[in-house]
C-alpha positions as CSV (number, residue, x, y, z in Angstrom):
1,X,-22.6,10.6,-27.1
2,X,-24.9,9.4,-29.9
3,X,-25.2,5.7,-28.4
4,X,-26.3,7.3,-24.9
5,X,-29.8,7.1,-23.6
6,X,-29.5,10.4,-21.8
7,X,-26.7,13.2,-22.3
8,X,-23.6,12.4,-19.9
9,X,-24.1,15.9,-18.3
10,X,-27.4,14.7,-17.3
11,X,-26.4,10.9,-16.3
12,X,-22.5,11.0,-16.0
13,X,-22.5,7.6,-14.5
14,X,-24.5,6.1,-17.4
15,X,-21.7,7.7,-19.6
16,X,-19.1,6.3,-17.4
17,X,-20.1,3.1,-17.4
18,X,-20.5,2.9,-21.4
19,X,-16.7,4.0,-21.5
20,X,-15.9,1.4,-19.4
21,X,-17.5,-1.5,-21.7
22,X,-15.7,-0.2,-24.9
23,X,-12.8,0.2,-23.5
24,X,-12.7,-2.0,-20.4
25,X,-9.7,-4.0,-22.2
26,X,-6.7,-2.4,-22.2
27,X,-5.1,-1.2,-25.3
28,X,-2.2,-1.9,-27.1
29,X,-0.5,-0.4,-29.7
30,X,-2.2,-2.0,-32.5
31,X,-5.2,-0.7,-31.5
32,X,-4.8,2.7,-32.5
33,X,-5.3,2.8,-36.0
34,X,-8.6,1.5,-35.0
35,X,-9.2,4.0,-32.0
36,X,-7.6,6.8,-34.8
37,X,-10.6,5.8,-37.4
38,X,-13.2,6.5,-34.2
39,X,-12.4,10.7,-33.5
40,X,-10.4,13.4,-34.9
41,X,-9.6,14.8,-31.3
42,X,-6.0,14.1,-30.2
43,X,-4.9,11.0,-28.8
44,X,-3.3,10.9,-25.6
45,X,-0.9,7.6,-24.8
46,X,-0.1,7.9,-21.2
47,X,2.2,5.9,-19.2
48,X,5.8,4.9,-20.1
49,X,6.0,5.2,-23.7
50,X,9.4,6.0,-25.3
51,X,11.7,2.8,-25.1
52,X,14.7,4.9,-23.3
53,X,12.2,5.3,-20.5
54,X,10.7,1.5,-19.7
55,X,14.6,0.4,-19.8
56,X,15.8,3.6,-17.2
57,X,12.9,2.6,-15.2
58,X,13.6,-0.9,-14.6
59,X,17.4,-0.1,-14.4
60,X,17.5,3.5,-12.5
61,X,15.6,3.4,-9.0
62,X,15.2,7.2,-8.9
63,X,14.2,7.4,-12.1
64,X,11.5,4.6,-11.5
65,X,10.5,6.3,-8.1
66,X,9.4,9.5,-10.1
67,X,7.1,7.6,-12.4
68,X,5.3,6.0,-9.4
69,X,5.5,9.7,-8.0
70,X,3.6,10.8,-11.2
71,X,1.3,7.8,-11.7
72,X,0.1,8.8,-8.2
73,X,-0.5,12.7,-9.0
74,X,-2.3,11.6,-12.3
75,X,-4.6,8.5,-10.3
76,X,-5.0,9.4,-6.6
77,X,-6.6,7.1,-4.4
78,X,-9.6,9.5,-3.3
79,X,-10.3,11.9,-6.0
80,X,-11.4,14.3,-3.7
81,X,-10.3,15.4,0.4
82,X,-12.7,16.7,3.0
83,X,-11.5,19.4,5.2
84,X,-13.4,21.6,7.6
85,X,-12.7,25.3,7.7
86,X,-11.0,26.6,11.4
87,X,-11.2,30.5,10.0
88,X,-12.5,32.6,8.0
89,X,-10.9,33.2,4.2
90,X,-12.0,33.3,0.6
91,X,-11.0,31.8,-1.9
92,X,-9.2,32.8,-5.7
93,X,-12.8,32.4,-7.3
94,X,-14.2,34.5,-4.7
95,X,-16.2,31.9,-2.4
96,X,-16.2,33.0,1.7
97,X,-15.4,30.3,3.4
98,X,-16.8,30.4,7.2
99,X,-15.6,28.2,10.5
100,X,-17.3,25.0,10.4
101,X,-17.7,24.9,6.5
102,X,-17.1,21.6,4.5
103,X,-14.4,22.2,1.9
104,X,-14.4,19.5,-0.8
105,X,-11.2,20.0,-2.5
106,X,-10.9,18.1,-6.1
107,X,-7.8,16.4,-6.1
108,X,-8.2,15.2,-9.7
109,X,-8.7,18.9,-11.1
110,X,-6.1,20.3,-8.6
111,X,-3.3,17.5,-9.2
112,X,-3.6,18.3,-13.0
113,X,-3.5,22.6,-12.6
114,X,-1.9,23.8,-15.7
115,X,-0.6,26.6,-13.4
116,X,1.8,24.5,-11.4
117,X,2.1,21.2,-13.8
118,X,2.4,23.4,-17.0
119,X,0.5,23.3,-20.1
120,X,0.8,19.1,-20.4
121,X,-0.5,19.0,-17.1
122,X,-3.0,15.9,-17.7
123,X,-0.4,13.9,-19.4
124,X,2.4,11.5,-17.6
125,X,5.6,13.1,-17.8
126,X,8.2,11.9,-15.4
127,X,10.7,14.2,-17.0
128,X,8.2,16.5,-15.7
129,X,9.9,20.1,-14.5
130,X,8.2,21.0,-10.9
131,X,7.3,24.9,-9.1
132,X,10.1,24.9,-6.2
133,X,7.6,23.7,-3.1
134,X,5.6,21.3,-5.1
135,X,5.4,18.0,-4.5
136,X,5.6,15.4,-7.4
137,X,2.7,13.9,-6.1
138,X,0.7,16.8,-6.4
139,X,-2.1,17.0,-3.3
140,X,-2.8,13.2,-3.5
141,X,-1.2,12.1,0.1
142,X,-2.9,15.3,1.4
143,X,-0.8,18.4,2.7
144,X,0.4,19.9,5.9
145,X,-0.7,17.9,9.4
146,X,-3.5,16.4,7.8
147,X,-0.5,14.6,4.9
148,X,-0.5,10.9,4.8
149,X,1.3,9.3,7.7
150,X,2.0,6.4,5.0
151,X,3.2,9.0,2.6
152,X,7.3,7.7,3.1
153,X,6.2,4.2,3.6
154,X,4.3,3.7,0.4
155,X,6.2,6.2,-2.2
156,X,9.4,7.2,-0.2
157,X,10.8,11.0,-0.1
158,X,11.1,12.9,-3.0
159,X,13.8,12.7,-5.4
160,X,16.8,14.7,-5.1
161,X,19.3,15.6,-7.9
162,X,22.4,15.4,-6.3
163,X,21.6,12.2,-4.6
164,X,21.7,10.6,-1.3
165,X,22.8,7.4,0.2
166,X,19.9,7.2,3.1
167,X,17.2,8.5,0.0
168,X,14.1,6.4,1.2
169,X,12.5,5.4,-1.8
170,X,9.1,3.4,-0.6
171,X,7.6,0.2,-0.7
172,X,5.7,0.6,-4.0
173,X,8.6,1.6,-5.9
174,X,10.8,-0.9,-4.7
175,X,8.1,-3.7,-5.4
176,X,7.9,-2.3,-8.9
177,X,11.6,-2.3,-9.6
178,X,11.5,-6.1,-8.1
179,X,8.7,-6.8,-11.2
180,X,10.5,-5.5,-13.7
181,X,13.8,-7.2,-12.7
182,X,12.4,-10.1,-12.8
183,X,11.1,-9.9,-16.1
184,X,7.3,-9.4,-15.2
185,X,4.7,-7.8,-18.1
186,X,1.2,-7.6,-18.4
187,X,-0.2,-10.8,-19.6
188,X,-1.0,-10.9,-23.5
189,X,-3.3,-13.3,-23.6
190,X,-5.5,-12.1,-20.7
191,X,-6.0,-8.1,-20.8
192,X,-6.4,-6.0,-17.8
193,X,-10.3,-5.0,-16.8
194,X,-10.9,-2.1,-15.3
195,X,-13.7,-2.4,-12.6
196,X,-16.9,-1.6,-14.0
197,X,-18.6,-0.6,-10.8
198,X,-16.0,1.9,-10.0
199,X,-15.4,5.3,-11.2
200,X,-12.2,5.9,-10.1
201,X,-10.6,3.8,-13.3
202,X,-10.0,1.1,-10.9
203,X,-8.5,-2.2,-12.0
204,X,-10.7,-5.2,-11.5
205,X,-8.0,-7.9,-12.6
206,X,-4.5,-6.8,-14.1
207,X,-3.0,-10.5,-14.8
208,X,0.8,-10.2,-15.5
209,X,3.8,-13.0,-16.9
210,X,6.9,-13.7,-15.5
């Protein structure tokens, strides 16, 4: 906040954009002693983390499908969806909402609702226990007859305990798996960059190694 020309509540994309050239590389682990000496607020490592969990993911297909299932509720493609109001209601804070109205619902805020993701809810948890009805994906293919129509295609159904043969599990896991089987990890000696002229946290080059 100190190094910024104007408060980020005044020019959020200013603030944004001077995130985004500190910390444009990603991370590794041995850079957090160093992002450690810069705040005393918590630190938050998301993604798969404990070594149990990279080796069930590249060996357990489920198991991998629910990480892209939570990677997708914590990064949605649009973080927001338009809707247009067909009757009358108000909402929990209140609002009336008439027929023609533009509701703007914020997927970001909404996929991460402490309410229905518990009290971790901004973290990636694919261990993550879910409300009976909810999908692991949170709002982010949409809901209802407005859902995705490449919801199955790109992330398959959801995953079911006791297992089935015909389980569809989606193009973007199965594209994963086939990385990780064949022994692919990000490049170390060219980092990922995120795209500076997006604010979705968009990846502007991600080079990997076979």
């Amino acid at each position: 906040r100190a190094g910024l020309a104007q408060p980020p509540e005044e020019n959020p994309q200013a603030a944004i954009l001077s995130w985004i050239q500190t910390f444009g590389n990603a991370l590794t682990w041995d850079d957090l002693p160093w992002l450690r000496s810069l705040t005393d607020l918590p630190l938050i490592v998301k993604g798969i983390c404990h070594p149990d969990d990279a080796r069930r993911a590249r060996d357990d297909a489920e198991f991998l499908q629910r990480c892209v299932h939570e990677t997708i509720r914590l990064q949605p493609s649009s973080p927001v969806a338009v809707r247009w109001a067909l009757e009358p209601m108000v909402l929990d804070g209140g609002t009336l909402v008439e027929p023609g109205d533009k509701v703007v619902i914020d997927l970001m805020a909404a996929n991460r609702d402490p309410s229905v993701f518990g009290d971790h809810a901004d973290r990636f948890d694919p261990h993550r226990p879910l409300p009976s009805g909810v999908g692991p994906w949170g709002l982010s293919f949409g809901l209802g007859m407005h859902a995705c129509i490449g919801q199955h295609l790109a992330a398959g159904s959801d995953v079911h305990p006791d297992g089935e043969e015909s389980h569809l599990y989606g193009l973007v896991p199965v594209a994963v798996r086939a990385f990780l089987q064949a022994g692919g990890r990000p490049d170390p000696d060219h980092p990922a960059r995120l795209d500076p002229a997006s604010a979705r946290g968009y990846w502007a080059s991600y080079p990997v190694v076979f």
